[in-house]
N, C-alpha and C positions, 0 to 999 in steps of 0.2 A: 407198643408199636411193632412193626413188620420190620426189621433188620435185616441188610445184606451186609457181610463182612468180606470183601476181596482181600485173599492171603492170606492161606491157615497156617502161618508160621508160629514162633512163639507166642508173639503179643496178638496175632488176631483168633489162636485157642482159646488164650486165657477171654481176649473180650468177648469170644462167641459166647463160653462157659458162661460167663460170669452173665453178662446180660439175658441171656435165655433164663438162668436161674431168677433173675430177680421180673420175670413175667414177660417179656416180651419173645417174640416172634424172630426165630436167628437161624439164617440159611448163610452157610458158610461156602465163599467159591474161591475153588484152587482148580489149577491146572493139572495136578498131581493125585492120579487116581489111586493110589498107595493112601495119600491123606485121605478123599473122600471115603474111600472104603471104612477107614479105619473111625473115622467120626461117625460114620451112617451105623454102624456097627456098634457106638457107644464106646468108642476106645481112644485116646487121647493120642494123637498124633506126637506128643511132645511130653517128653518127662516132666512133670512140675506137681508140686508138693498139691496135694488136694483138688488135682482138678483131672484124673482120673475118672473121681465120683462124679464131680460137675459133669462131664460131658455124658458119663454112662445117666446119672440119673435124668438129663434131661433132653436125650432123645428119647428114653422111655419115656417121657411126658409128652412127645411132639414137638417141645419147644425146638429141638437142636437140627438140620440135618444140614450136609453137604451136596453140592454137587459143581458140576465146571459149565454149567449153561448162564453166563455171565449176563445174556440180554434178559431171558426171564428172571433172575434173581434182581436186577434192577428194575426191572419193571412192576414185579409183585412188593416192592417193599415201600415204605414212608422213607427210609433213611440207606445212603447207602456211603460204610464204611472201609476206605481204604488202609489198607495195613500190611500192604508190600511191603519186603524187605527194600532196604539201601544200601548196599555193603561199598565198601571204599574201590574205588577205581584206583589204578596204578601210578595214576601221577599223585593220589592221597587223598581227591577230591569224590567226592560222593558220588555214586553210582544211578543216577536217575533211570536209565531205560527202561525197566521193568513197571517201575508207576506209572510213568507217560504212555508207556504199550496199554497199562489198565484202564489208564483214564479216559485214552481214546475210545477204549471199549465200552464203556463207561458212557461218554457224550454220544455214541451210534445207541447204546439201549434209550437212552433218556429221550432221543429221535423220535418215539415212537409212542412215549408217554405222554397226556394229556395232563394230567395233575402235577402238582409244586410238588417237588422233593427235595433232600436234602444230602447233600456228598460231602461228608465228614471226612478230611486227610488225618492220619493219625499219622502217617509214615515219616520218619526223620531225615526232612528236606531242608535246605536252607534258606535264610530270609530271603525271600521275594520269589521263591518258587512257585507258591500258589498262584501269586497276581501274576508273574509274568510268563506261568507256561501252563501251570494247570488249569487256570479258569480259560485263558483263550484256547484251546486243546478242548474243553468241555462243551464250549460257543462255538467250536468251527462242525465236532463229528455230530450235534445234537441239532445247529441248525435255532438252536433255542439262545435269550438271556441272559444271563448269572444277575442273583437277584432280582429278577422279576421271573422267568419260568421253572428255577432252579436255585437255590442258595448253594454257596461253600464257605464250609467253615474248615478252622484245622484249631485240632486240639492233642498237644504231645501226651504222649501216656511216658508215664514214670512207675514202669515197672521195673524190678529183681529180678535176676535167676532165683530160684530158691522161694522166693518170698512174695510170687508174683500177683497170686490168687488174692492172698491180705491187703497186695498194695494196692489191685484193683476194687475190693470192697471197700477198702479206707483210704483212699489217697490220702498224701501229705500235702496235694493242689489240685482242684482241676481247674483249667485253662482251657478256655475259649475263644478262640480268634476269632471274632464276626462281624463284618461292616455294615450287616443289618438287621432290625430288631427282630426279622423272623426268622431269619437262621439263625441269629442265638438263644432264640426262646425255645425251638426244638433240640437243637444241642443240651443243651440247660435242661429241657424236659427230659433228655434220655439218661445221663449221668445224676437226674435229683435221686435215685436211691443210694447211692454211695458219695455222693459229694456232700460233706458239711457249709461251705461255702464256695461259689465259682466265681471264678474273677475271668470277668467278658474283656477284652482288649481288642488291638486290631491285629489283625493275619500276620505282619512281617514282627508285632513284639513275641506273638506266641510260637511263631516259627524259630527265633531266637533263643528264646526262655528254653524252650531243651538241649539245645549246643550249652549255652551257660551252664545250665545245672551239672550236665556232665565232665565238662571244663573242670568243674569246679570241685564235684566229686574224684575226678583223676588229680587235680591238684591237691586237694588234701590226702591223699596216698602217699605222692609224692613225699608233700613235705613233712607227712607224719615218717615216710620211713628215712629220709635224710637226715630229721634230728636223732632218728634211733641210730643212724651211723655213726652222726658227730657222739651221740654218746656212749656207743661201745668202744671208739676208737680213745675217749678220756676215763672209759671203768668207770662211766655213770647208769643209772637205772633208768634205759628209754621208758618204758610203759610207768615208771612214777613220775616222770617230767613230765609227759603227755598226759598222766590221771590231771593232775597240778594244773596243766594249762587247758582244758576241757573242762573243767570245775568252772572255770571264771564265764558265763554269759553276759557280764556287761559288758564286756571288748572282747573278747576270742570269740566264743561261739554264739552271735549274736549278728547286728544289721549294721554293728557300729566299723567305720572304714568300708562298707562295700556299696559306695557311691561315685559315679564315677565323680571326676572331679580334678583337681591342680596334681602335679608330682607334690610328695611328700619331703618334707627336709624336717631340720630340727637336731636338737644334741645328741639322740638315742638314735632312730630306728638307722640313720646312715653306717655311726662309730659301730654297733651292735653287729649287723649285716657284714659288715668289713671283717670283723675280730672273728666272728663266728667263721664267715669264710676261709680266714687265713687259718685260723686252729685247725680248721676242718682239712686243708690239704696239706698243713705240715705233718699234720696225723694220718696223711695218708686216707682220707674218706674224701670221694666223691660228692657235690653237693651242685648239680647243674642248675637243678631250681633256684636255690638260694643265691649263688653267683649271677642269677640272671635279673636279679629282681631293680639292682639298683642300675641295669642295662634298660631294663625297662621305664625305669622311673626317668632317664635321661630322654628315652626317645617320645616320651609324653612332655617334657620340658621343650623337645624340638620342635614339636607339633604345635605347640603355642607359640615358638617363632614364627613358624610359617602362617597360623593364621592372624599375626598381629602383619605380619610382611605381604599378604593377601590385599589386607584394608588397600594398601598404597600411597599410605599418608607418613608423615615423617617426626610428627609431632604427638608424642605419646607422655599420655597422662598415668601411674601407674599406684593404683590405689592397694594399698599392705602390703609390707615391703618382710615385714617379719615371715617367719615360718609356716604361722598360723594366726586365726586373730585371738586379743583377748592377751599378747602377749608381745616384749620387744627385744624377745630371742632373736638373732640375726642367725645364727648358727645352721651352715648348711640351708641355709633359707632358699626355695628353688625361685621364690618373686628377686631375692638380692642377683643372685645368678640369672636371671633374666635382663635384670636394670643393666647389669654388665655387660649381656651381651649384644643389647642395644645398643650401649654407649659405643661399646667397640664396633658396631657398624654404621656410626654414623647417627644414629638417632638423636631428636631432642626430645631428655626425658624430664620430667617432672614426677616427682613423688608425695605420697601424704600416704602416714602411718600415724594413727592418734596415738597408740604408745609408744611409733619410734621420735622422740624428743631431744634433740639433741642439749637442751635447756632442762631436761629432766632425766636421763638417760645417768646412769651413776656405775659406776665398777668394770664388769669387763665388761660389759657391751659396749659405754663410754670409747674406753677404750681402742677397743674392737672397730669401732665407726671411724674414729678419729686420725689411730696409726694405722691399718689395714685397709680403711675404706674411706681415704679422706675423700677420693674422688665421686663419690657417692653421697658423702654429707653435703654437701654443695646443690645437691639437686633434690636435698628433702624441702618439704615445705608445710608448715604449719594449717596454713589456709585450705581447707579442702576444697572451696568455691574458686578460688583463685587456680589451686591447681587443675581445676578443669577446663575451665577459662581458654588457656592459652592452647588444651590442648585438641588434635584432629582424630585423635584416637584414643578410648579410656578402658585402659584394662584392669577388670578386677581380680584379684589374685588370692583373696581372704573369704570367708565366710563369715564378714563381718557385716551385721543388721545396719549398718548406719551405711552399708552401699548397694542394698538390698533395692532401692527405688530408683538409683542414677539412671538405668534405660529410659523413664519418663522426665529426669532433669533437665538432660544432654538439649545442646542446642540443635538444631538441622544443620544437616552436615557432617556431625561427627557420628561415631561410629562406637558402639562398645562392645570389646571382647569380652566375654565372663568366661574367666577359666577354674570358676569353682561352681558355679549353677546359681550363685545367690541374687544375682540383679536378672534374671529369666521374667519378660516380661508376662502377665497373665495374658493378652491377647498379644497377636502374632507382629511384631516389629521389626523394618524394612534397618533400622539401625542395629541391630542386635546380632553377633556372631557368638553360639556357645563351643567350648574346647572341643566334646564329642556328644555332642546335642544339636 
């Protein structure tokens, strides 16, 4: 195919290179006659490991040139790729001027095209920026459709400093945002020499999915070099703790916990979090991540007040009361901490926990229910039919399979919060509120 790439910064070198190598057609347009020169010349604009050659060997070929005539580069090409930078504006929020200057440019060349083309965002924008400034910005300067004269898709690139050339021969994903089958089937055509498998979604998951991954690559920095504080500051050996805990892929480095879903409770991750913290600053080590986590886990607990206090109803049904399901641990339980804070505003709450029992319940939990939480045992209730019964609002709190179908039991009228994702109905329901779904 015919490729334009607008912005020969980092990531639109590497995708000029890298695409022109694997056979297609790549006219690169900057504003910056420094860059054109130096590409038209065969000379990589940007330091990166192996793509020196790429660009020298494949303007020797024809495949590669530069230039800043933005109308004829749109108009000569099947596909045209945006990859302006977005650097952070001063109040911390993203810098859009530069893409929106390009896109305008961009919907005036497409003005004057007669054929379907295709405007690929790579540029790191955030969700809803496609639907709500760049496709209409492309329909006002072009005069044309989106999706019928023109598609847009947006697909993040997850390249390295360093490593960038590799990442883009072998991604670890590519991602496709496209709301129609023929702008994903040319997206898709142009990345099949380096993509193992592509996963198609809609524009604002795929615009999200690179804030996440990077979130999340900054967050594991974080909390790798904070345990390494907690553990210079106790004469332990960070990098063997961290070999230790990267070893384990069925819960550390895996899919397991990264759903969204209810706040966490339970015996360990609270009492752990706390102890580790407190070591951490008697010791003198800073640990902001870790201090924040159980801050977070509260304001996710708050968020499921307000959308149970949304419905407007006063009669709440509240299914798993335990920690998790499968279990009738009360311990830091964030559904018990819930029941509680309904009662104390006033709510009538009804509960059913199949293994919180008060008739089978033995040792400390017994206990626990009975002197700590008698006000609580009073509104459990055996019957799960019964407890829904009475109530105008039914919240589920467990990932337990036996309340995986309550959305289609409920009677009209009532209403169910799911703050774990396990009662999500398969088609779309007018009764159904999810925590962050």
């Amino acid at each position: 195919m015919k490729v334009a790439i607008v912005g020969l910064g980092y990531v639109g070198t590497v995708t000029a290179a890298c695409l022109a190598d694997s056979g297609h057609t790549v006219v690169g347009v900057d504003v910056n006659p420094i860059k054109i020169d130096q590409i038209n010349a065969g000379v990589s604009p940007v330091s990166e490991l192996g793509l020196g050659e790429l660009v020298g060997s494949n303007v020797d070929r024809g495949r590669l040139r530069a230039t800043d005539d933005i109308t004829t580069a749109v108009r000569t090409s099947d596909v045209v790729m945006v990859t302006v930078g977005t650097p952070s504006g001063r109040n911390g929020d993203v810098h859009l001027d530069d893409v929106l200057n390009v896109v305008g440019q961009i919907g005036a060349a497409l003005a004057g095209v007669a054929d379907w083309r295709l405007v690929l965002v790579t540029s790191t924008v955030p969700p809803g920026t496609v639907e709500g400034e760049i496709v209409p910005l492309l329909e006002q300067h072009s005069g044309k459709k989106a999706g019928t004269d023109f598609g847009v898709a947006f697909s993040p690139e997850f390249l390295r400093e360093g490593t960038a050339v590799s990442d883009f021969l072998a991604p670890p994903k590519t991602v496709i945002g496209a709301d129609d089958d023929r702008t994903a089937k040319v997206a898709t055509t142009l990345y099949q020499p380096f993509a193992c498998e592509t996963v198609r979604t809609s524009v604002r998951v795929a615009e999200l999915v690179k804030f996440s991954d990077n979130s999340w690559h900054a967050l594991k920095v974080a909390f790798a070099n904070e345990i390494g504080r907690v553990a210079e500051a106790h004469g332990v050996d960070s990098h063997a703790v961290m070999s230790i805990f990267t070893s384990d892929t069925k819960l550390n480095i895996s899919s397991r916990y990264l759903r969204p879903g209810f706040a966490f409770g339970g015996s360990c991750l609270p009492k752990d979090l706390r102890t580790l913290t407190y070591r951490a600053r008697r010791q003198g080590a800073a640990v902001p991540v870790l201090e924040a986590i159980l801050q977070s886990n509260r304001a996710h607990l708050d968020l499921a007040l307000e959308k149970i206090a949304a419905v407007g109803a006063r009669r709440v049904a509240i299914l798993g009361l335990a920690f998790k399901a499968g279990t009738d641990d009360l311990r830091e339980s964030p559904a018990l901490e819930l029941a509680e804070r309904l009662l104390g505003k006033g709510y009538d709450v009804r509960i059913h926990d199949e293994h919180v029992n008060l008739r089978h319940l033995i040792g400390a939990n017994r206990k626990y229910v009975l002197t700590v939480l008698p006000h609580i045992a009073e509104h459990l209730d055996e019957d799960f039919h019964h407890t829904l019964e009475e109530a105008d609002v039914i919240v589920v709190t467990q990932n337990n399979p036996a309340y995986a179908q309550v959305t289609s039991e409920v009677r009209p009228g009532q209403t169910v919060v799911d703050l774990c994702g396990v009662a999500r109905p398969v088609n779309g329901a007018t009764n159904y509120v999810g925590l962050t779904w």
